[in-house]
Backbone as numpy.savetxt, mean C-alpha at the origin, in Angstrom:
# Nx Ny Nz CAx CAy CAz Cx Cy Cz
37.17 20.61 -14.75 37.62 19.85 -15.89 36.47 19.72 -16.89
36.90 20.00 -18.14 35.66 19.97 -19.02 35.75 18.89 -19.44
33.89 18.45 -19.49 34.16 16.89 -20.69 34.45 17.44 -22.34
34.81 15.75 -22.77 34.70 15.53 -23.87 33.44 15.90 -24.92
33.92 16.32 -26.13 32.17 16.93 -26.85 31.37 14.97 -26.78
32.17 14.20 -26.85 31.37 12.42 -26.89 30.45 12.49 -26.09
30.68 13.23 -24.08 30.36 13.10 -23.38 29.73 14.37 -22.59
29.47 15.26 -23.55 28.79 16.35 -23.41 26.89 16.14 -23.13
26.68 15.56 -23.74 25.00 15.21 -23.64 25.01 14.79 -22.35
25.43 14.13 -22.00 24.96 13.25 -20.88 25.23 14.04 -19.61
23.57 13.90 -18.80 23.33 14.45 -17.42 23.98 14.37 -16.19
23.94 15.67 -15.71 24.80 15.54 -14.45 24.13 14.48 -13.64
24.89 13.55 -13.08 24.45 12.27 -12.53 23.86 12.89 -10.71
24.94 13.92 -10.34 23.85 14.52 -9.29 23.04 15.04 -9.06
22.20 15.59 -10.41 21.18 16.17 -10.67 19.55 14.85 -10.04
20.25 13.93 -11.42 19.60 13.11 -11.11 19.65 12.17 -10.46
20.32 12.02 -8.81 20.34 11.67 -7.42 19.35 12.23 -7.08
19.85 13.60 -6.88 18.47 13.91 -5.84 17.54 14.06 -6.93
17.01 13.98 -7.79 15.70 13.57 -8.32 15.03 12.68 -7.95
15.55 11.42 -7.77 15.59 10.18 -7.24 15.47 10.26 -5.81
16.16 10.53 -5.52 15.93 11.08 -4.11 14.65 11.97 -3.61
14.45 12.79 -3.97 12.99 13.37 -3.43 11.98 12.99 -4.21
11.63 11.68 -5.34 11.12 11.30 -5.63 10.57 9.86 -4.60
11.53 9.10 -3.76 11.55 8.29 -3.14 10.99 8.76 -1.94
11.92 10.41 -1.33 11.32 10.93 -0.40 8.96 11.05 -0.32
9.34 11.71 -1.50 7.64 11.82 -1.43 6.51 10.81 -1.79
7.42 9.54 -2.17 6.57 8.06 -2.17 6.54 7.40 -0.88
7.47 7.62 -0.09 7.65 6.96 1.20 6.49 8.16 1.88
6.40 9.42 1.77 5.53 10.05 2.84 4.36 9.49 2.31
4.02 9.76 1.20 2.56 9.25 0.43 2.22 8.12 1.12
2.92 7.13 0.77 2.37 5.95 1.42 2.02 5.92 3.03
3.07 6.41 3.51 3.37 6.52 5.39 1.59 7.89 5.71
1.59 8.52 4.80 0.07 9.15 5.13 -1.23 8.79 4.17
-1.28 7.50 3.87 -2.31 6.92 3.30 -2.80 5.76 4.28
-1.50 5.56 4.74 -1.60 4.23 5.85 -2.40 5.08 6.91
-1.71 5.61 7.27 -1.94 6.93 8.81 -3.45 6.96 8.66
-3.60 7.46 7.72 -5.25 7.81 7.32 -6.27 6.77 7.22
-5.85 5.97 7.16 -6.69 4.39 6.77 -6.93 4.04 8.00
-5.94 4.08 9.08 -5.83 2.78 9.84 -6.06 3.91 11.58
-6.63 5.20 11.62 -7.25 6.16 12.19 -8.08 7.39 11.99
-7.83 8.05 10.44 -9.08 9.10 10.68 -10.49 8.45 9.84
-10.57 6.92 8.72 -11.05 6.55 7.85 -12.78 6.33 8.85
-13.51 7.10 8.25 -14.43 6.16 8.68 -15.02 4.86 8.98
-14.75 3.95 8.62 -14.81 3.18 8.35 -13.22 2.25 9.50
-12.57 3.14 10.05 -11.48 2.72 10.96 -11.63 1.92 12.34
-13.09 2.06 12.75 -13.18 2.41 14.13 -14.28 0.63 14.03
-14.12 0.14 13.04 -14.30 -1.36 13.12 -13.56 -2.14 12.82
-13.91 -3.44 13.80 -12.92 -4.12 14.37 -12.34 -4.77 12.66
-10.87 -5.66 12.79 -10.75 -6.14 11.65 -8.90 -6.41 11.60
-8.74 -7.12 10.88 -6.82 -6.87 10.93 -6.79 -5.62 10.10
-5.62 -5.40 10.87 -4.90 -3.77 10.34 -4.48 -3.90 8.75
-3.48 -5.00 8.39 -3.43 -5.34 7.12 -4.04 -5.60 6.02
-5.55 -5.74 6.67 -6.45 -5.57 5.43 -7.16 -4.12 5.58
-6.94 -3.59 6.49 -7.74 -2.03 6.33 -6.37 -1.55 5.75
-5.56 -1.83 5.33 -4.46 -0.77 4.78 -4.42 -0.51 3.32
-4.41 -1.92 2.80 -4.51 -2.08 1.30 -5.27 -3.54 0.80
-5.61 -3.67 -0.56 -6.27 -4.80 -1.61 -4.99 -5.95 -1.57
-3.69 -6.02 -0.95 -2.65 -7.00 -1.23 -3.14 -8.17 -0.34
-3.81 -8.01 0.70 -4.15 -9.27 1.94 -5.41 -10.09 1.19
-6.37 -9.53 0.27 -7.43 -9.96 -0.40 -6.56 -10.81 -1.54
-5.83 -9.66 -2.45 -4.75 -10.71 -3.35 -3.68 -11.99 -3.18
-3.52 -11.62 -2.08 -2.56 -13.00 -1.28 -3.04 -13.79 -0.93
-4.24 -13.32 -0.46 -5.32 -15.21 0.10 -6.16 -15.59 -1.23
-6.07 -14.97 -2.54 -6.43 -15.42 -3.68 -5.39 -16.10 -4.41
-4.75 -15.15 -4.69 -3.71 -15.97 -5.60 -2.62 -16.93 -4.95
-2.05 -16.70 -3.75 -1.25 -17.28 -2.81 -1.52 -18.18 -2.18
-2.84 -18.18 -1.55 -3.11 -18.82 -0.65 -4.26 -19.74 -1.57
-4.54 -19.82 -2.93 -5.37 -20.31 -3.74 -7.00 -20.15 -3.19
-7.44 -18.95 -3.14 -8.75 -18.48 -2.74 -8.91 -19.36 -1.45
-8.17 -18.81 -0.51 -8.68 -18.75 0.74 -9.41 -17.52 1.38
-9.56 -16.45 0.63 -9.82 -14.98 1.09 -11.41 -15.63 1.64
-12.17 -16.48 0.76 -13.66 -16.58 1.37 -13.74 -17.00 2.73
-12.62 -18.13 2.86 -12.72 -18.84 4.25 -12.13 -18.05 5.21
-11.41 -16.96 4.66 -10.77 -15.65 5.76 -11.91 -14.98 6.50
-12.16 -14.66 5.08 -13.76 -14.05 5.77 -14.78 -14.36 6.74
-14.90 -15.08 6.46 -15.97 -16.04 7.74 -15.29 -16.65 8.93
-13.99 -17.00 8.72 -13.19 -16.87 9.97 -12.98 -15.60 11.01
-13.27 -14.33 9.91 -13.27 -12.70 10.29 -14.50 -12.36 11.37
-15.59 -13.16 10.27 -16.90 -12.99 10.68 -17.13 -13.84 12.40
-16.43 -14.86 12.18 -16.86 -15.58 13.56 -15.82 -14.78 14.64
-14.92 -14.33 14.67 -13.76 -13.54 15.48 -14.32 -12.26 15.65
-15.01 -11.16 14.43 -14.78 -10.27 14.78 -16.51 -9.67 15.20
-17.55 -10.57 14.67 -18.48 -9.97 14.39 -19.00 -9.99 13.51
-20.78 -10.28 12.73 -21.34 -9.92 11.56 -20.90 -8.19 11.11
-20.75 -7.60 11.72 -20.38 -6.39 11.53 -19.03 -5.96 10.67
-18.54 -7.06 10.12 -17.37 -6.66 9.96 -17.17 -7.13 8.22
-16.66 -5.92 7.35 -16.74 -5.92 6.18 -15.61 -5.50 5.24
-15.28 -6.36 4.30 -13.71 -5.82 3.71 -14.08 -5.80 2.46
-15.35 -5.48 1.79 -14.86 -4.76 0.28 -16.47 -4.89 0.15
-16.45 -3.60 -0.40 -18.15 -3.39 -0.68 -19.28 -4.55 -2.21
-18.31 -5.49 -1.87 -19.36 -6.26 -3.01 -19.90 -7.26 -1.85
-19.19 -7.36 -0.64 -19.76 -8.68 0.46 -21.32 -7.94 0.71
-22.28 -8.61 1.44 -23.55 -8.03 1.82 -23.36 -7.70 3.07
């Protein structure tokens, strides 16, 4: 069935499904092998620490803005649990 010339411009809507679709596909792997990589081959992996902050900057942002700068007192709570050894963003000493 042919469209209308009104409705001639406009894109095949299953085109742009799976656009959408393997666009979602390759954000979900991205992420699922950034995590992977962080949280086992990272140098920096193989010290102790919560998993949620070796993954991403959102656990630093949530105990700032959320938790109204609790991230310092995280820290030193980190520090007495995990070890002086233990470091989550290269501006700490």
């Amino acid at each position: 069935m042919a469209l209308s010339p009104a409705l001639s411009f406009m894109p095949d809507i299953g085109r742009i499904a799976a656009l959408f679709t393997i666009a979602g596909t390759g954000l979900v792997l991205y992420t699922a092998s950034v995590a992977i990589y962080r949280l086992f081959f990272h140098p920096l992996a193989k010290f102790p620490g919560p998993k949620l902050a070796a993954l991403s900057r959102w656990y630093e942002c949530y105990q700032e803005i959320f938790l109204r700068g609790q991230f310092y007192y995280s820290v030193e709570q980190m520090h007495e649990k995990y070890g002086r050894h233990f470091t989550k963003s290269h501006v700490w000493p």
